[in-house]
N, C-alpha and C positions, 0 to 999 in steps of 0.2 A: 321768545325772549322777553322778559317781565323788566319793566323800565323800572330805571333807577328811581327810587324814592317812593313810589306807590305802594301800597297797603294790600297787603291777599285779603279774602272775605274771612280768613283766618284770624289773622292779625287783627283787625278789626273787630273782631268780637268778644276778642282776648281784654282788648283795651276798653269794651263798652262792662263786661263781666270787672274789669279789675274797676274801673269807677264807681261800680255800684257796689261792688263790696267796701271800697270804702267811704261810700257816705253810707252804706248801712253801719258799719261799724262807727264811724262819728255821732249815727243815733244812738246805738249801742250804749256809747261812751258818755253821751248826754242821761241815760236811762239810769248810767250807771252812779248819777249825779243826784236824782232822786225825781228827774221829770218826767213826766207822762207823755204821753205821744200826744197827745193834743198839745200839751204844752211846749212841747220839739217844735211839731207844724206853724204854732204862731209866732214863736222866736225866728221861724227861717223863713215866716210869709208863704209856705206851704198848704196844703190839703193834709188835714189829719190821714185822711185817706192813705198820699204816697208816704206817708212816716210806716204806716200799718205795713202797706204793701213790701216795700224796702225791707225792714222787720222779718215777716214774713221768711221772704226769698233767704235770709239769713240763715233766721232759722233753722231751715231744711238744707242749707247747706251746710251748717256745726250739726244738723241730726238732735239739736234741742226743740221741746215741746213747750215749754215755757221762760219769763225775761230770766230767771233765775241761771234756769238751766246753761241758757246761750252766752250769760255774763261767765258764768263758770267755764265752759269749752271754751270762750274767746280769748283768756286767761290764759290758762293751760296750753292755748295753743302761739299765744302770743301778740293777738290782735289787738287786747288790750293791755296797758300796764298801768 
C-alpha cells in the first residue's frame, strides 16, 4: 500500500522531464529574441555549456537539426507564441 502523498520514480521523472522542457523552451523563446547562447548563459549567471545542453535535448525531442528548425516546430506545436 503506497502512502498518501509520496511520489512513484514515475511521477518523479515526469516532473524533472516537464522542468527541463521548459526552461529549454524559455531558451528557445530568448533565442527567439535574437540572443545567442552565450548571451542566454550570462543573463541567467549560467555555463554557456547547460544553455547548449538544454538546447540540444530539445532539439531531439521537436526531431529539429538546427535553432531555425526547432523555433518553427515549437510554433507549430505550441510551445512558443
Amino acid at each position: 500500500m503506497k502512502r498518501k502523498g509520496r511520489r512513484t520514480r514515475e511521477q518523479y521523472i515526469h516532473d524533472l522531464q516537464t522542468l527541463k522542457m521548459r526552461r529549454a523552451v524559455a531558451f528557445l523563446e530568448r533565442m527567439t529574441d535574437g540572443y545567442k547562447q552565450v548571451q542566454i548563459a550570462k543573463q541567467l549567471s549560467i555555463e554557456a555549456s547547460t544553455v547548449k545542453a538544454n538546447l540540444c535535448w530539445l532539439y531531439a525531442r521537436l526531431g529539429a537539426r538546427t535553432n531555425a528548425q526547432a523555433v518553427a516546430i515549437a510554433f507549430r506545436k505550441g510551445l512558443l507564441k
